[in-house]
C-alpha positions in Angstrom: -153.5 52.3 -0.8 -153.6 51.0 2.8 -156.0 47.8 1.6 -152.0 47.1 -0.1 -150.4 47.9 2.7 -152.3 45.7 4.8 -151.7 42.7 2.4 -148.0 43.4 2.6 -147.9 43.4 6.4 -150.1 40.8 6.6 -148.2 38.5 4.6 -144.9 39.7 5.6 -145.7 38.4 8.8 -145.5 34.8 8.2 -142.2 35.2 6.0 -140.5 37.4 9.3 -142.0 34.7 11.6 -140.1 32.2 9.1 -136.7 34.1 9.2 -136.9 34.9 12.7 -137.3 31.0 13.7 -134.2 29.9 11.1 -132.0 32.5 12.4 -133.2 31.2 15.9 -132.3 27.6 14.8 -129.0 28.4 13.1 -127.7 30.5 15.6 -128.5 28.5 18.9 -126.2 26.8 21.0 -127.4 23.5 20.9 -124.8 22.1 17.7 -125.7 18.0 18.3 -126.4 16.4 15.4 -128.1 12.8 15.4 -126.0 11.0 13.1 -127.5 7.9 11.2 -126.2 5.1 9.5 -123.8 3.5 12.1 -120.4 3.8 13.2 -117.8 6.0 11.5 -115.4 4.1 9.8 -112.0 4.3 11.2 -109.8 5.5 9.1 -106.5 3.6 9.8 -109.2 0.4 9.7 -108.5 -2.4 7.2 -109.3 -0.2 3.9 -107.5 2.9 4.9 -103.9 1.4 6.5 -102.1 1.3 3.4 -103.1 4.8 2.7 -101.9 8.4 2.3 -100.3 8.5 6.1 -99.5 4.5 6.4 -96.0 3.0 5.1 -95.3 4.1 1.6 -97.0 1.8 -1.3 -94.4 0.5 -3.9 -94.7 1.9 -7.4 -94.8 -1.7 -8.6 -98.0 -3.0 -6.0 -99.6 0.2 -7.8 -98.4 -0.8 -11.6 -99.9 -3.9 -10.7 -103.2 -2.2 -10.0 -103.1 -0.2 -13.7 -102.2 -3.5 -15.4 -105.0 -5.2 -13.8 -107.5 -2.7 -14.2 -106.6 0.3 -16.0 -104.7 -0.9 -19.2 -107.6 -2.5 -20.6 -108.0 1.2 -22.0 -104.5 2.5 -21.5 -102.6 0.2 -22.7 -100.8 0.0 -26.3 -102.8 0.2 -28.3 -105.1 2.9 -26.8 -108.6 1.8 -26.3 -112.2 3.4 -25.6 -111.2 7.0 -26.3 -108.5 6.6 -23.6 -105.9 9.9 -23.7 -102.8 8.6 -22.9 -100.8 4.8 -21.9 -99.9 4.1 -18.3 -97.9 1.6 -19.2 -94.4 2.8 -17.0 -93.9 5.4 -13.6 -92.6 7.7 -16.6 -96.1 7.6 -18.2 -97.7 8.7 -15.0 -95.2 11.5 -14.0 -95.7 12.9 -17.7 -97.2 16.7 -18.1 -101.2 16.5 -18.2 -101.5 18.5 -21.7 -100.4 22.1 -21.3 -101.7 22.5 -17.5 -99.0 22.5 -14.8 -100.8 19.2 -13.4 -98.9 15.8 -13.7 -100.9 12.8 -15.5 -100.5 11.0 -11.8 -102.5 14.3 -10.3 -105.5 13.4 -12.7 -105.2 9.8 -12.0 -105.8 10.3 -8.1 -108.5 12.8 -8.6 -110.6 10.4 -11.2 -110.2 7.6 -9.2 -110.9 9.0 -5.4 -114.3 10.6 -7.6 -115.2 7.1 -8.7 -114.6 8.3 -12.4 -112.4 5.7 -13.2 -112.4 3.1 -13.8 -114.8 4.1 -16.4 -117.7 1.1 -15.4 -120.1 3.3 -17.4 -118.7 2.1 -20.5 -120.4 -1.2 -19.8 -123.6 0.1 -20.5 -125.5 -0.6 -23.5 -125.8 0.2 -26.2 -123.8 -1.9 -27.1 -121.2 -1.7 -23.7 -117.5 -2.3 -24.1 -116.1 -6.1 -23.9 -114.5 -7.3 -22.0 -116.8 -5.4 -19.5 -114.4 -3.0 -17.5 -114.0 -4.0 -13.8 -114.3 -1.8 -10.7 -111.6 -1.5 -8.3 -111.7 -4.0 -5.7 -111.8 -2.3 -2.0 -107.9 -3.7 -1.8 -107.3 -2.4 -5.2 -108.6 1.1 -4.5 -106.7 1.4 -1.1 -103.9 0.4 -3.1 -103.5 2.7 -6.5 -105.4 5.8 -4.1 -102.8 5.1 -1.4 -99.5 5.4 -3.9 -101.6 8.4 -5.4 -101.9 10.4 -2.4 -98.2 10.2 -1.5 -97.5 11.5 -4.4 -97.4 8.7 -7.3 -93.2 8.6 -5.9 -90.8 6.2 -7.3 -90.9 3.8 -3.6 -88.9 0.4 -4.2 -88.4 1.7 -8.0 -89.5 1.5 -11.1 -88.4 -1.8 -12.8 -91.2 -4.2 -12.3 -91.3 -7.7 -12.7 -92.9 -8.3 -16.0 -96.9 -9.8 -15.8 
């Protein structure tokens, strides 16, 4: 019985000298952090002017985004398993299924996650064709920007025509 308890002290030691140092570590008052990698980005920089607090993004320069990138899939006719066109503002203000969320709502959070486009289709076998094309940097600052404001009806809703 006490050759057991020695082993437990023993090597409880090392784990309470472990503890005891993280605890030490996390709770001291030294909170710098050597960041790596270079400088933050600015967020009002060239990508990010356009965006959620900048001027408001017309529904068309975003409808111009989904035609050049997101239609492929939906579009009329439907393609690669797509759920549903974005073909007009109505299509992206529509109900998402029987959820309380707005189709726009799903948009913004499969795009900002890099979901969508879905590039991944490209992959073989056999990969989709026309491959599907990532968002340029304009593209995403764009379609994200008109998302985050709330997908509203800015400059209106009657396009020109591609």
């Amino acid at each position: 019985m006490a050759a057991t308890l020695l082993i437990v002290t023993a090597s409880a030691k090392p784990l309470a000298a472990i503890v005891t140092l993280a605890l030490a570590v996390a709770c001291s008052s030294n909170t710098t952090i050597e960041r790596k990698g270079g400088d933050i980005p600015d967020p009002q920089g060239e990508a990010g002017a356009a965006g959620a607090s900048g001027d408001p993004i017309p529904f068309c320069a975003a409808l111009q985004v989904i035609r050049d990138k997101c239609q492929r899939c939906h579009g009329d006719p439907l393609k690669n398993a797509a759920p549903t066109p974005f073909l007009t503002y109505d299509d992206t203000q529509a109900q998402y299924y029987m959820t309380k969320s707005k189709w726009w709502e799903v948009m913004r959070d499969a795009v900002s996650k890099g979901f969508m486009p879905a590039t991944f289709l490209n992959m073989p076998p056999p990969g989709v064709m026309p491959p599907v094309e990532p968002l340029t940097a304009d593209e995403k600052v764009t379609l994200l920007g008109w998302l985050e404001q709330g997908a509203k009806p800015t400059g209106g809703t009657t396009c020109p025509s591609p």
